[in-house]
C-alpha positions as CSV (number, residue, x, y, z in Angstrom):
1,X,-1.8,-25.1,-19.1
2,X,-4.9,-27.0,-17.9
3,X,-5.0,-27.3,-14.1
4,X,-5.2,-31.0,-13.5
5,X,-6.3,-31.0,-9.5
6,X,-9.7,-29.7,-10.6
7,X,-12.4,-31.7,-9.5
8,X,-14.7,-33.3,-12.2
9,X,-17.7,-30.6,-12.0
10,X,-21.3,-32.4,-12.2
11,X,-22.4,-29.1,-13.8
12,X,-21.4,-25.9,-14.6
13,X,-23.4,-22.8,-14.2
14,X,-23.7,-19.4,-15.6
15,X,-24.8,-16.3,-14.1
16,X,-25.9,-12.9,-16.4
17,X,-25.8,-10.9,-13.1
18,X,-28.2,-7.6,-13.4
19,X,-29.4,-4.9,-10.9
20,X,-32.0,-5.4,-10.3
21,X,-32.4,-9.5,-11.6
22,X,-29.6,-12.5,-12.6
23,X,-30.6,-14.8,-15.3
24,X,-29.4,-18.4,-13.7
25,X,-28.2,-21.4,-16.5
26,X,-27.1,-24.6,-15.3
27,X,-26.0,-26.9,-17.9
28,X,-24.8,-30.5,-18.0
29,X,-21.0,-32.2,-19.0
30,X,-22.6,-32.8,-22.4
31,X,-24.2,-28.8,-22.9
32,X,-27.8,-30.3,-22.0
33,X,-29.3,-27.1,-20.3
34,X,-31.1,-28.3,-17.1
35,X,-31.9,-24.9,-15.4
36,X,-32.7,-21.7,-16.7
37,X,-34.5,-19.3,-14.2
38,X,-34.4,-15.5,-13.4
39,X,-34.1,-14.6,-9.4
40,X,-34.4,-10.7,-8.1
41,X,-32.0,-9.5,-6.7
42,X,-33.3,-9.0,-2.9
43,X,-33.2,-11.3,0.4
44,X,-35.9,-13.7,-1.0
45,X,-34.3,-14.1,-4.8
46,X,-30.9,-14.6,-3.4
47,X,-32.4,-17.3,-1.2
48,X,-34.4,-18.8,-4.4
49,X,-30.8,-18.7,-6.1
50,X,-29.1,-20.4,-3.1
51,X,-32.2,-23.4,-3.6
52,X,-31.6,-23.9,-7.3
53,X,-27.8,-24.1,-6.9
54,X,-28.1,-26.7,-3.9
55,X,-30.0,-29.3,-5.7
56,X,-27.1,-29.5,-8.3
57,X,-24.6,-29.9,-5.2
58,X,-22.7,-28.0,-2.5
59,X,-19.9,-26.4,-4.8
60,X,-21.3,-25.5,-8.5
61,X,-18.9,-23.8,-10.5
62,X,-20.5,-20.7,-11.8
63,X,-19.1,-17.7,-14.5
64,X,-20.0,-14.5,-14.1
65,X,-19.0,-11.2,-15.3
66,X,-18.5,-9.6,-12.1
67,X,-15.2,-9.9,-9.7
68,X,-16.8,-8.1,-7.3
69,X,-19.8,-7.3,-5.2
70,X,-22.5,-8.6,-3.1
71,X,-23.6,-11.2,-5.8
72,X,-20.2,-13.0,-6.4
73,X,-19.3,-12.1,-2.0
74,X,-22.9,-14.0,-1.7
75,X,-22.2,-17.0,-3.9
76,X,-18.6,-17.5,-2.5
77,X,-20.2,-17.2,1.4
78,X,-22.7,-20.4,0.8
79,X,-19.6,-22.5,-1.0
80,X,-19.3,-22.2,-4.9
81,X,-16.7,-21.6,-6.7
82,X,-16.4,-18.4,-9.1
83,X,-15.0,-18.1,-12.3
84,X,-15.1,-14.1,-13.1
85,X,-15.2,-13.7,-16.7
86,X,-13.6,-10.3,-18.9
87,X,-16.8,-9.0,-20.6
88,X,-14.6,-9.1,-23.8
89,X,-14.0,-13.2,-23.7
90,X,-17.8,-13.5,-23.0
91,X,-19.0,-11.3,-26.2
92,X,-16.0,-13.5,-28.4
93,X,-17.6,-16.9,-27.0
94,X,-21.2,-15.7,-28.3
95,X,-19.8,-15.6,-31.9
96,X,-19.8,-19.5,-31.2
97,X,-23.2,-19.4,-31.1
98,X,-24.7,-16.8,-33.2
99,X,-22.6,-14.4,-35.5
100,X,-25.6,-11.6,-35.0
101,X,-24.4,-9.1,-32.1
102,X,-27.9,-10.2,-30.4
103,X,-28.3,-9.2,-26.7
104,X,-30.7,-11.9,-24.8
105,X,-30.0,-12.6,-20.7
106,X,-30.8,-16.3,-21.2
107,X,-28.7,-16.7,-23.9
108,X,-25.9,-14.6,-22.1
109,X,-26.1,-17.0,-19.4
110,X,-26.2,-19.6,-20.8
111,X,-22.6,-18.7,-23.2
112,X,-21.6,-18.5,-19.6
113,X,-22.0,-21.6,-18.6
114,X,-21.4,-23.1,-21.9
115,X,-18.0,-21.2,-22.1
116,X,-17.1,-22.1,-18.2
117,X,-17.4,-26.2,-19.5
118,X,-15.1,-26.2,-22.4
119,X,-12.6,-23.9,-20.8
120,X,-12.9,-24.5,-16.9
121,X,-9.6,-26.4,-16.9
122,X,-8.0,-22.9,-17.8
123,X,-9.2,-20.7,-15.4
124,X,-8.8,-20.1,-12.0
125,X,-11.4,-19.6,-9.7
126,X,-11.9,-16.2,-7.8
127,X,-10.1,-16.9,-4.5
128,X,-12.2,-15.7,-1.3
129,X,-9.9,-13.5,0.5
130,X,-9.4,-13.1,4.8
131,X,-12.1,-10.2,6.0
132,X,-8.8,-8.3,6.3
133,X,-8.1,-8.0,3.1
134,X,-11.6,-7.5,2.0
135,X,-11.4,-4.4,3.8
136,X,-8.0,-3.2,2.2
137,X,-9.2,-3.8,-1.1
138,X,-12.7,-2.1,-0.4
139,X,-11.0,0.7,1.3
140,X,-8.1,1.1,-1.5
141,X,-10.2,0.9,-4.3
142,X,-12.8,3.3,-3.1
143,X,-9.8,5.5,-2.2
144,X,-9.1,5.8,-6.0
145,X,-12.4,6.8,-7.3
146,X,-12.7,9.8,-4.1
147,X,-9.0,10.8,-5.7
148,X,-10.6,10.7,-9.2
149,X,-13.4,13.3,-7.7
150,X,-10.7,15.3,-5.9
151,X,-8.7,15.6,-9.4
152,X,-11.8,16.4,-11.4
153,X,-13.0,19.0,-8.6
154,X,-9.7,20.7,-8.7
155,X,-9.5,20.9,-12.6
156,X,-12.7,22.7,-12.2
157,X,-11.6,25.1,-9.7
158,X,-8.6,25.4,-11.9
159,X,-10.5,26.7,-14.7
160,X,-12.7,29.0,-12.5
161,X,-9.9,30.7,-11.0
162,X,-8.3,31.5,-14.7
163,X,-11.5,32.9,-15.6
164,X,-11.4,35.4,-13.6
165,X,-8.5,35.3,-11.1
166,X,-5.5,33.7,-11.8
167,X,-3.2,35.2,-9.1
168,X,-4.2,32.4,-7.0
169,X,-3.2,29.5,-9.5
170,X,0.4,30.7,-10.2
171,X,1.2,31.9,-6.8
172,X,1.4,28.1,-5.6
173,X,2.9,24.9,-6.9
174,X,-1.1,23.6,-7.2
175,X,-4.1,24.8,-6.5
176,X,-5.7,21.5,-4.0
177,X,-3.1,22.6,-1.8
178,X,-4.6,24.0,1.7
179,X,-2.4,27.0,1.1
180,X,-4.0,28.0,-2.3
181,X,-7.7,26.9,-0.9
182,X,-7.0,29.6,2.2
183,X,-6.0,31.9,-0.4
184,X,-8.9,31.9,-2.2
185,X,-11.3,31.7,0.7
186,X,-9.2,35.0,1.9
187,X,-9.0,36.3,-0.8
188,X,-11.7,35.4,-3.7
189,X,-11.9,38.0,-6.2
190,X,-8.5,40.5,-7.7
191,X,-9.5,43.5,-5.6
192,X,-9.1,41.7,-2.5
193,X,-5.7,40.4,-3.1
194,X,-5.0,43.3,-4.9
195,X,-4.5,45.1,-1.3
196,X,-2.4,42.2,-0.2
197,X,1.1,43.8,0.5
198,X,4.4,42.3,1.7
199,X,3.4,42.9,5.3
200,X,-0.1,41.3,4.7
201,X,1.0,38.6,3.1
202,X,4.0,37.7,5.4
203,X,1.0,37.5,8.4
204,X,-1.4,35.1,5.5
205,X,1.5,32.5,5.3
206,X,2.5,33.0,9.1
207,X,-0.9,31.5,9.6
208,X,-0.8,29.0,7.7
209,X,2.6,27.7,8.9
210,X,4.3,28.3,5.1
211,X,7.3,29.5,4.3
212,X,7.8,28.2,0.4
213,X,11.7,28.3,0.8
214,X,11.5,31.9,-0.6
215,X,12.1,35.5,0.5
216,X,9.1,37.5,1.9
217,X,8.6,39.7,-0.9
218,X,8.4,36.7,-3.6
219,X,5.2,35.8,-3.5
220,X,3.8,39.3,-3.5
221,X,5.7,40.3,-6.4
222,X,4.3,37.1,-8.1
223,X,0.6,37.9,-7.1
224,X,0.8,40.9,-8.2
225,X,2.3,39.5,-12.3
226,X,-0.7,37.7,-12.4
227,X,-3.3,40.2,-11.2
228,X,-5.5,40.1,-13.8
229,X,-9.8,40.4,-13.5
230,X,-12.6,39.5,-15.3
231,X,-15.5,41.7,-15.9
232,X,-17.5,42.6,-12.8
233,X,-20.7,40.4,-13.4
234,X,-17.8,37.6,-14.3
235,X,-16.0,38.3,-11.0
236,X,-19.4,38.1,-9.0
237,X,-20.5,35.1,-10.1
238,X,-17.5,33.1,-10.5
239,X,-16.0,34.0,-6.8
240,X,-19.1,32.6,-5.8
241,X,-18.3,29.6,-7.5
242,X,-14.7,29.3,-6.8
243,X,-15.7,29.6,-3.0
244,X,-17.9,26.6,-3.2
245,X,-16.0,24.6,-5.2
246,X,-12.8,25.6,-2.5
247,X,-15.0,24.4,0.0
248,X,-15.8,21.0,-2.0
249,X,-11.9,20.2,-2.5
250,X,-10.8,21.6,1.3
251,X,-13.2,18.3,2.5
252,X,-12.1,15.7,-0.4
253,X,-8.6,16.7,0.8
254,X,-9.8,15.9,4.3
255,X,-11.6,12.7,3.6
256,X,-8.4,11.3,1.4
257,X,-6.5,12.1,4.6
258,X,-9.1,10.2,6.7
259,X,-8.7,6.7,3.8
260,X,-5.0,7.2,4.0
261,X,-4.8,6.8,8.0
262,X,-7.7,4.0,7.3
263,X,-5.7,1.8,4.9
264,X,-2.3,2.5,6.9
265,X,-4.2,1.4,10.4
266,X,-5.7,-2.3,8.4
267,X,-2.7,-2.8,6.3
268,X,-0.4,-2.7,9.6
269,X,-2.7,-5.5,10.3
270,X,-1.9,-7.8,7.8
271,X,0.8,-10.6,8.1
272,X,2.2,-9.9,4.0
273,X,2.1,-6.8,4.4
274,X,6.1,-6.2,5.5
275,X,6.9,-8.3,2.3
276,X,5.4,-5.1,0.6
277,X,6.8,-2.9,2.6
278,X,10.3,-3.9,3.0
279,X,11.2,-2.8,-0.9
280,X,12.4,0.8,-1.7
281,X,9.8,3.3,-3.5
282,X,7.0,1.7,-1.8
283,X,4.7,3.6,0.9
284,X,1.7,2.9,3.1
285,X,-0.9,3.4,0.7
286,X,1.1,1.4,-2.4
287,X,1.5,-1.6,0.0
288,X,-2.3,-1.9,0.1
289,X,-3.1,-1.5,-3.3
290,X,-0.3,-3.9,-4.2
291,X,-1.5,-6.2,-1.0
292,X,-5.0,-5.8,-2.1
293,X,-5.0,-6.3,-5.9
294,X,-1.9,-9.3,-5.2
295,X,-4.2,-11.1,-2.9
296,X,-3.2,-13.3,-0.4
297,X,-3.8,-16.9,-2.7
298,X,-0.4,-17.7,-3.8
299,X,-1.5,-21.4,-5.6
300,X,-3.5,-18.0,-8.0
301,X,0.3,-17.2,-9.4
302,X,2.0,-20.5,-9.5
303,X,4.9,-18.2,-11.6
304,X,6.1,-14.5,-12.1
305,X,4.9,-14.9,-15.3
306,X,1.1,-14.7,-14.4
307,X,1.6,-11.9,-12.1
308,X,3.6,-10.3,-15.0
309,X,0.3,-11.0,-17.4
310,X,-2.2,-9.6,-15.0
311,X,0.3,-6.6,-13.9
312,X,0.7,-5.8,-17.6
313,X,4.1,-5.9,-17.6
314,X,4.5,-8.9,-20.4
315,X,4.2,-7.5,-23.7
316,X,2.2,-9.2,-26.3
317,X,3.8,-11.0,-29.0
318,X,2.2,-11.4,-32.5
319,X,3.6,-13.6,-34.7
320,X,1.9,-14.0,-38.4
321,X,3.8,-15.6,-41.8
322,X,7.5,-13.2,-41.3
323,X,6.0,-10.8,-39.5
324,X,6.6,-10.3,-35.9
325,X,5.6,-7.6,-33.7
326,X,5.8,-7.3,-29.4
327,X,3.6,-5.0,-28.3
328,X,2.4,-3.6,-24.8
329,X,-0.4,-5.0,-23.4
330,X,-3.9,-3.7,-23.0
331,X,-5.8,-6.6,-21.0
332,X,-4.2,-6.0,-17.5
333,X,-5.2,-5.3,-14.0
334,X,-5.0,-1.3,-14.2
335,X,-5.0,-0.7,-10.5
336,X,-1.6,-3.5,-10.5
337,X,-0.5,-1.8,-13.1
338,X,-0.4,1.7,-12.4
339,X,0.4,0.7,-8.5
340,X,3.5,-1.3,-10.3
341,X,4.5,1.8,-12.1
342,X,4.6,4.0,-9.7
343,X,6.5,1.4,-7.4
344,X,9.1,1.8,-10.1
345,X,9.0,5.6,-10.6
346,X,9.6,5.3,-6.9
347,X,12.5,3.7,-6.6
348,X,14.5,4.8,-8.8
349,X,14.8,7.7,-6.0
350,X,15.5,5.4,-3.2
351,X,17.3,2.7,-5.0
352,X,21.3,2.8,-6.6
353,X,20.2,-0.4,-8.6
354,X,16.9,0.5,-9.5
355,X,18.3,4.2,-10.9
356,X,21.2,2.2,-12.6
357,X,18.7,-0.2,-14.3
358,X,16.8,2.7,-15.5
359,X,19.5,4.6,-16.7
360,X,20.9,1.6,-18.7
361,X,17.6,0.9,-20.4
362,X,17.1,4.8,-21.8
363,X,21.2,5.2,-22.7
364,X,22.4,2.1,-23.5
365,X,19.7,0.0,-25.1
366,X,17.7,3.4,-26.4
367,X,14.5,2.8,-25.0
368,X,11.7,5.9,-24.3
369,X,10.9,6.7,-20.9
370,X,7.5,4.7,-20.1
371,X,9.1,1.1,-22.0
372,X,12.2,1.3,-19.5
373,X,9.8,2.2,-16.3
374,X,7.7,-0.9,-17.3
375,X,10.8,-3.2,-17.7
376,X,12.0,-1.5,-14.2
377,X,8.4,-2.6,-12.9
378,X,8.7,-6.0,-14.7
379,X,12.3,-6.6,-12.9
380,X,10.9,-5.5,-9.7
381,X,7.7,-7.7,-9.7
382,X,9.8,-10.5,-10.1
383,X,11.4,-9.8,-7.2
384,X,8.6,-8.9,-5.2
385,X,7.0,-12.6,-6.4
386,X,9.9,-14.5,-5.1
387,X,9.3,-13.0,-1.8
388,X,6.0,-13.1,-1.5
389,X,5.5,-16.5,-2.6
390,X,8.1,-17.5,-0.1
391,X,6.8,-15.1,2.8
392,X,10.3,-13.3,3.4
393,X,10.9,-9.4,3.0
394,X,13.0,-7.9,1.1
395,X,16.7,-8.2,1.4
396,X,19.3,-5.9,-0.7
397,X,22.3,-8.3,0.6
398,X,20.5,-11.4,-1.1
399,X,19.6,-9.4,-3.9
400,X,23.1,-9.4,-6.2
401,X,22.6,-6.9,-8.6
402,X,21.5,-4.6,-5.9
403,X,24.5,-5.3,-3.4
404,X,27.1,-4.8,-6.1
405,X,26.4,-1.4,-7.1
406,X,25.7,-0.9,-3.7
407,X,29.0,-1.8,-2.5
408,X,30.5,0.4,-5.4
């Protein structure tokens, strides 16, 4: 539904941001194009941009593709307001204009700007969020792509180790554990740990301060089912790999450690963030994702329904002649989602309603395991919405599904 508070704009500006240059368009209410410049991206063409953009007024309205960065951070510093635009609406809108897939910065800029007149009264702006929670999401997101590097760096070790010593890889639950890393360091190739006895070993995880919840001679007698070797050129050059790569995870494991007591030491910080924290299934570092991908704007979600939309958790409904399909949804925030999910997955551990829900979606309505996680998720959001938008924590007593089966 248009957004009837919004100011009539004397222009409307788009923005096809590059790295090293942005292609400006500035366009009139009637789609006359009165700018169209390129600025480089550097002290001086940020300060060029900053000039053009003044002699239209203090706040132009500008779309970009970006959501992110020091380009959009820069334009919302000196005033304007930012419309960030999905990459996939942009290519749609330039079928308006030319049905060739062509690829030209003005003209990208200017569908931009174009697009950002007709449809500004159904978008929302970017809101600028508190230097606080600029630094949860910066931290948070960054968090995630170390932990994508950490995963890919122990599938690699993974596949190392079974190419030449797998002893290592089925003697613990995982191998980016610091128990499996001092294994390997201690013992990198099969004739190593084939001397490792029960003795031995027993001092190895004394060390380390592991017991596994198992007897003594357990893990030996595991080792020892998986002592298999490669050939001895194999074995020499892939210990020497597995020792490096060891090395590589042991400091990724570090450095996650490091974010984690990071995000925990801003997110304490925060004034929402005990609303986050006061639902079962949700921890430290899920408060600040969910903080940080949220935001702090509440006017952004006037209803559960847009947080729903942008968390995923609606499905899609397509409706054509008698057909009728509802399908999940693809165009989503996949940081809210996955942070949403696992909020879920969570709970159900922690929560007699939230297990109960569960177990009523997959036995009595029949539905697979990820649908009734996402309708868990969906119920939860809702939930967490209310809250938020009314700055109060979480209270089982108010909530009356929750207190019922609690009181059973």
């Amino acid at each position: 539904m248009p957004d009837l508070n919004l100011p009539a704009w004397p222009v409307f500006a788009g923005i096809d941001w590059g790295g090293e240059n942005h292609q400006l368009c500035v366009v009139a209410p009637d789609g006359k194009r009165l700018l169209e410049t390129r600025v480089s991206h550097d002290v001086a063409g940020l300060h060029q941009l900053d000039l053009h953009l003044n002699g239209f007024g203090r706040q132009v309205p500008i779309a970009i593709e970006r959501s992110e960065g020091l380009l959009v951070e820069h334009l919302q510093a000196t005033g304007h307001a930012v419309f960030p635009v999905s990459p996939r609406i942009s290519a749609k809108a330039r079928e308006r204009y030319k049905v060739a897939a062509v690829k030209d910065d003005r003209f990208d800029a200017f569908v931009l700007a174009d697009t950002l007149r007709f449809d500004h009264a159904h978008w929302r702006p970017l809101s600028v969020p508190s230097p606080l929670l600029a630094e949860i999401k910066a931290l948070t997101r960054d968090r995630d792509r170390l932990l994508e590097t950490q995963q890919a760096t122990e599938s690699q070790l993974r596949m190392i180790l079974e190419a030449y010593h797998p002893a290592p890889v089925r003697l613990f639950s995982s191998v980016d554990r610091q128990i499996t890393l001092s294994f390997v360091t201690d013992y990198p190739t099969p004739a190593n740990a084939s001397r490792v006895k029960t003795t031995r070993m027993a001092g190895f995880l004394s060390r380390h301060h592991y017991t596994g919840r198992v007897p003594a001679q357990t893990p030996p007698d595991r080792m020892r089912q998986n002592l298999l070797s490669g050939s001895p050129g194999t074995v020499a050059g892939k210990s020497f790999s597995a020792l490096a790569f060891t090395q590589v995870l042991q400091l990724l494991n570090t450095q996650l450690a490091e974010y984690d007591d990071a995000i925990a030491a801003a997110t304490a910080e925060h004034p929402d963030a005990l609303i986050f924290a006061s639902f079962p299934g949700i921890g430290p570092v899920l408060t600040a994702v969910l903080l940080a991908e949220i935001g702090e704007d509440r006017a952004r979600l006037p209803q559960p329904e847009v947080l729903l939309t942008e968390a995923g958790l609606a499905p899609v409904t397509r409706s054509s002649g008698r057909s009728r399909s509802v399908r999940f949804r693809y165009a989503a925030n996949s940081r809210l989602r996955e942070a949403t999910m696992w909020w879920a997955f969570n709970s159900i551990k922690m929560s007699p309603w939230a297990a109960a829900a569960f177990r009523d979606a997959r036995d009595q309505k029949g539905q697979r395991y990820h649908r009734a996680l996402r309708g868990l998720a969906a119920r939860w959001t809702r939930i967490l919405w209310r809250c938020w938008t009314n700055h109060e924590t979480y209270d089982p007593a108010r909530h009356g599904s929750a207190a019922l089966i609690t009181a059973a």
